[in-house]
C-alpha positions as CSV (number, residue, x, y, z in Angstrom):
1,X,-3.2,3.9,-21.9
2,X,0.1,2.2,-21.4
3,X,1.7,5.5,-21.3
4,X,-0.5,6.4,-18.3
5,X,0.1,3.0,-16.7
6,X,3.8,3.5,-16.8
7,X,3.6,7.6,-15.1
8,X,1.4,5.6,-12.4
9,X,3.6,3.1,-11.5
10,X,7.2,5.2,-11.7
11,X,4.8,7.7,-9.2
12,X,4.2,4.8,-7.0
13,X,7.8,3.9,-7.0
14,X,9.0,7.3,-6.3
15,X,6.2,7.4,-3.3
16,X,8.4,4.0,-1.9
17,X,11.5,6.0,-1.9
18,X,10.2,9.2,-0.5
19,X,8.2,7.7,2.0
20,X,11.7,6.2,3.4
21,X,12.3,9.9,3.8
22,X,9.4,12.0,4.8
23,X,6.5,10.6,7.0
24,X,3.8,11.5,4.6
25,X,4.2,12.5,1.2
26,X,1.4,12.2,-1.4
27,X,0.7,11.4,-5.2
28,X,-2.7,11.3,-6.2
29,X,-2.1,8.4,-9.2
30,X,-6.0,10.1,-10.6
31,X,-8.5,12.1,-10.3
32,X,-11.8,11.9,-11.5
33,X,-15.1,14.5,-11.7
34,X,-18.5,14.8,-13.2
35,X,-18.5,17.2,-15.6
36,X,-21.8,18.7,-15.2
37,X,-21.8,18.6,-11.5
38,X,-24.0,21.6,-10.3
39,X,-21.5,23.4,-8.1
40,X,-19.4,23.5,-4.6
41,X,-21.0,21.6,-2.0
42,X,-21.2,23.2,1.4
43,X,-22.4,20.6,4.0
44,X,-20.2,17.2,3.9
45,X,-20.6,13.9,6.0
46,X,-17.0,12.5,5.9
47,X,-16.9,8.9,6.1
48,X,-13.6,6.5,6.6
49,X,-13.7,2.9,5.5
50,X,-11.4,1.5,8.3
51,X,-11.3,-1.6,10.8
52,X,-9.1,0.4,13.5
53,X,-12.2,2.6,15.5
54,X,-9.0,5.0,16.6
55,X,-7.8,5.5,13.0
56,X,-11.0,6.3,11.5
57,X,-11.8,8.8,14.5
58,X,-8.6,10.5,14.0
59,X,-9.1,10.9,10.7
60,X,-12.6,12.0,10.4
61,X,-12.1,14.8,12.7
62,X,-9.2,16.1,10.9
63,X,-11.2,15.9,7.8
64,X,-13.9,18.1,9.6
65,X,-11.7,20.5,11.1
66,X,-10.2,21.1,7.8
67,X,-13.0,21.5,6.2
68,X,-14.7,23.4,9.0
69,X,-11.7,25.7,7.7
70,X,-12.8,26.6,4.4
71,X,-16.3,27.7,5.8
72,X,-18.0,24.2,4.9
73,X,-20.6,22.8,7.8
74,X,-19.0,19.2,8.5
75,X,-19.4,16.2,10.2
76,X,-17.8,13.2,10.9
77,X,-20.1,10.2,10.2
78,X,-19.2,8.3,13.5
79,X,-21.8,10.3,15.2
80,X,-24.7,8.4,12.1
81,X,-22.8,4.9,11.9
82,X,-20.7,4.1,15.2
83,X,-17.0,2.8,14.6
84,X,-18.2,-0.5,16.7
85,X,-21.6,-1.3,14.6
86,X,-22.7,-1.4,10.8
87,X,-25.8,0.7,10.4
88,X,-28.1,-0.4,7.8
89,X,-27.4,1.3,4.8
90,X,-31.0,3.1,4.5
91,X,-31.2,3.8,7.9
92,X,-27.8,5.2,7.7
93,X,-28.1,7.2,4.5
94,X,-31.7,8.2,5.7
95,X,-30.2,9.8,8.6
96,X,-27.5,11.7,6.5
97,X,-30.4,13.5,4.5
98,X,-32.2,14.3,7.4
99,X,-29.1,15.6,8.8
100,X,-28.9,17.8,5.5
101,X,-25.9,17.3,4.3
102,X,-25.9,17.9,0.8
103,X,-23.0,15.4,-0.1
104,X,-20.7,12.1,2.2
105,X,-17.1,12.4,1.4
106,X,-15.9,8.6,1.9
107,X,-12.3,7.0,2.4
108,X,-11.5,3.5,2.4
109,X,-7.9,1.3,1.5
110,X,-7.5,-0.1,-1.8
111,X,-4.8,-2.3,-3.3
112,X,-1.5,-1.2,-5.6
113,X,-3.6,-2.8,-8.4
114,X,-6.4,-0.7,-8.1
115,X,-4.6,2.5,-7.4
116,X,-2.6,2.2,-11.0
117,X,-6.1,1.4,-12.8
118,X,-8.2,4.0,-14.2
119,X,-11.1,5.2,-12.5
120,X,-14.4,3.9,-14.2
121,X,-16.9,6.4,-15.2
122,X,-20.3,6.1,-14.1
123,X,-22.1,2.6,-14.4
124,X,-25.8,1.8,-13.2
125,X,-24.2,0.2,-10.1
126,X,-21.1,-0.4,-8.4
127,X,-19.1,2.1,-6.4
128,X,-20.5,4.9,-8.5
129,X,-23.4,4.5,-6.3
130,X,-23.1,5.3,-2.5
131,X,-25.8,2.7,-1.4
132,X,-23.8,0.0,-3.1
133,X,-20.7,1.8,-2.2
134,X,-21.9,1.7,1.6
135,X,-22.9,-2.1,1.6
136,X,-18.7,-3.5,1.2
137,X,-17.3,-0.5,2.9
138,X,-16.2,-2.9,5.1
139,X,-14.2,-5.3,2.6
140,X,-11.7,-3.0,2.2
141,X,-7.9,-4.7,2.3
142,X,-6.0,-4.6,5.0
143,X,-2.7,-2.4,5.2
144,X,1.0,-3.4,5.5
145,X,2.6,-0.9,7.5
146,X,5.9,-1.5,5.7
147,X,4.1,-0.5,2.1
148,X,2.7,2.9,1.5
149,X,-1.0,3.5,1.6
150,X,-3.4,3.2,-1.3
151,X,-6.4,4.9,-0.7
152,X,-9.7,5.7,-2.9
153,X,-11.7,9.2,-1.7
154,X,-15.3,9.4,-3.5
155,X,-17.5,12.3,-2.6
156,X,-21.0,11.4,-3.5
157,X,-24.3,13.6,-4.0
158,X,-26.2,12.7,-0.8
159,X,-29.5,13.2,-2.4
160,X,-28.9,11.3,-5.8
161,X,-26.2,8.6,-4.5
162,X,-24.7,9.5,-7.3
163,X,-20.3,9.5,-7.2
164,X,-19.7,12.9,-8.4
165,X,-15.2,12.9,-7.6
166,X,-13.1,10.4,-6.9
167,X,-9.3,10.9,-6.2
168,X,-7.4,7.8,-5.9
169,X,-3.7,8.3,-4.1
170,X,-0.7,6.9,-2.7
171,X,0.5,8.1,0.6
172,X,3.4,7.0,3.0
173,X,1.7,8.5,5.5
174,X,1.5,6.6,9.5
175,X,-2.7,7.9,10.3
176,X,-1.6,8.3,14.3
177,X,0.8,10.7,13.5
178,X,-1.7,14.0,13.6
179,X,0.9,16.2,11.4
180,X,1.2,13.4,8.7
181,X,-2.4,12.9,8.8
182,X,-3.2,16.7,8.2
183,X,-0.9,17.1,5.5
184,X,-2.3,14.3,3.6
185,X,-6.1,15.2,4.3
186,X,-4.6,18.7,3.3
187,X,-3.7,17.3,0.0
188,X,-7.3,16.0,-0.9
189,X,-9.1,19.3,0.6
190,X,-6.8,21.3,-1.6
191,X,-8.1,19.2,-4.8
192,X,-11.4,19.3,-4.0
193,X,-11.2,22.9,-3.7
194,X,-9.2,23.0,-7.4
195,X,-11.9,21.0,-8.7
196,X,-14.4,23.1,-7.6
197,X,-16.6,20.0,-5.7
198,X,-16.2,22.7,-2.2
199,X,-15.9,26.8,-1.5
């Protein structure tokens, strides 16, 4: 455990120095997956926790188009719950399922504390659930643009709720840069794919 605290925190520190380098490199500081999940999900909602409406447009498109890449249907969930209102969370999540999409890929900042932690396993509530996931999407903290990016990515089973990966990750990465942006959503796409959660 202590071992694994120290790898995450020289990983973050390397990310500090790199970053002052390259606009966007990225170190996933863990990954986490449900080892009995049923197989690669094809139809994804993609979902980013963010207060900036341009951010989180840019970002879910470039999610989508990558994914629309590796033959997956996708869609970004500003078309369910608009960047300037908060949907109710069953009225939201209601409309995913009817949409059929089969699993919501979410995004959202977390702090450096977080980010060297461990990922929990599943509890019977919490963030391992995407109704109580969806209710403090909104509580996420907010960004220094002079520190690098922590960010938590949970793709949960839209029929269950249930958190089924979660990849938590560093990035020095400015989200109005499209190139930056790509290559970092690149990163994620590319583990999901490893992991077997898409095609």
């Amino acid at each position: 455990m202590l071992q694994r605290k120290v790898l995450q925190s020289a990983l973050i520190a390397l990310m500090i120095l790199l970053g002052r380098v390259s606009p966007a490199q990225t170190v996933l500081t863990d990954v986490w997956k449900l080892k009995d999940q049923r197989g690669p999900v094809k139809k994804v909602m993609v979902f980013w926790s963010t207060k900036v409406s341009q951010n989180r447009l840019l970002a879910e498109n470039e999610f989508v188009r990558q994914l629309k890449g590796r033959g997956i249907t996708a869609m970004p969930a500003y078309v369910v719950i608009p960047p300037d209102k908060m949907v109710q969370k069953d009225a939201a999540l209601s409309m995913i399922r009817d949409l059929g999409m089969e699993a919501v890929l979410t995004l959202r900042s977390i702090d450096k504390k977080t980010v060297q932690a461990q990922i929990p396993p599943i509890g019977p509530s919490g963030p391992s659930r995407l109704s109580d996931y969806y209710q403090n999407v909104y509580d996420a903290p907010a960004r220094d643009d002079s520190e690098p990016a922590y960010l938590e990515t949970n793709l949960f089973d839209a029929a269950t709720g249930q958190r089924i990966w979660t990849a938590r990750s560093v990035t020095k990465v400015d989200i109005v840069d499209q190139k930056a942006l790509a290559e970092f959503i690149s990163v994620l796409v590319d583990r999901l794919a490893a992991d077997k959660m898409i095609p």
